[in-house]
N, C-alpha and C positions, 0 to 999 in steps of 0.2 A: 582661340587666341586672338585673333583679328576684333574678334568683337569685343573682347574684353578691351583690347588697347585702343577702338573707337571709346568705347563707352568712360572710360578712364578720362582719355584726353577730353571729350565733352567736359569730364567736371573739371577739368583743370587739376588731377590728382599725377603724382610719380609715377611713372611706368620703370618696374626694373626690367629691361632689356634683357640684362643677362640673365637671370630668373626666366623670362618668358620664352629664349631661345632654347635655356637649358630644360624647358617641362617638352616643348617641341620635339627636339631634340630624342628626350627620355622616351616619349610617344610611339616617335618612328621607330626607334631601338626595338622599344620592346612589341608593339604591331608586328616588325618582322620577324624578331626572334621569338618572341612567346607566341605570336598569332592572335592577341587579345588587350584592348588596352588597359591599362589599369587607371584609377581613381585618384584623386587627391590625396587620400592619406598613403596610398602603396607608394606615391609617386614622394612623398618626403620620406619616405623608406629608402626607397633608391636613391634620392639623394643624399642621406645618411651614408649609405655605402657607400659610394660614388664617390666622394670625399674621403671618406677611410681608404678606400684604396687608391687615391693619388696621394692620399702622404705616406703608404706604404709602398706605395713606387718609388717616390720621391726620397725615401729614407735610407741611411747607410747600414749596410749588414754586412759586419765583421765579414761573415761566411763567405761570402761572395768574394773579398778580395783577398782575405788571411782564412783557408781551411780550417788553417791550425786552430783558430780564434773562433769558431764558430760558435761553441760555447757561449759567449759574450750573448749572440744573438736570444738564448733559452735564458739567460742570467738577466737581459734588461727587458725584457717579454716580447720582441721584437717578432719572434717564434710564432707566441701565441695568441699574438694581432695578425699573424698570416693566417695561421690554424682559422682562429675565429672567421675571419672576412672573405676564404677561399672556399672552404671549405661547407 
């Protein structure tokens, strides 16, 4: 990472910061939880997901505050963007 953001700034090119702290970041995670690092295209995987489930954090479900209502959550596929990304 260092030497790509030396290498960058020599040309005078954008560095995204946030990009570069979030591939770091995803490194350490998965070095200690998987025990193995992964690769560039695994690592846009992860950040696919990564994404998907902060706007499924970030989202309102019926279920959660109206039991009654939780339907709602299977009716706008709410459901089965958890199914899919937890699971």
């Amino acid at each position: 990472m260092i030497k790509d953001i030396i290498n960058k700034s020599a040309k005078s090119e954008v560095i995204n910061l946030s990009r570069a702290i979030f591939l770091l970041v995803n490194r350490i995670i998965c070095r200690a939880g998987f025990g193995k690092n992964y690769e560039e295209l695994e690592e846009r995987r992860f950040d696919k997901v990564f994404k998907e489930a902060q706007e499924i954090a970030g989202a309102f479900y019926f279920g959660d505050h109206f039991p009654l209502l939780g339907w709602i959550d299977k009716l706008n596929g709410m459901k089965s963007r958890i199914d899919k990304n937890f699971s």
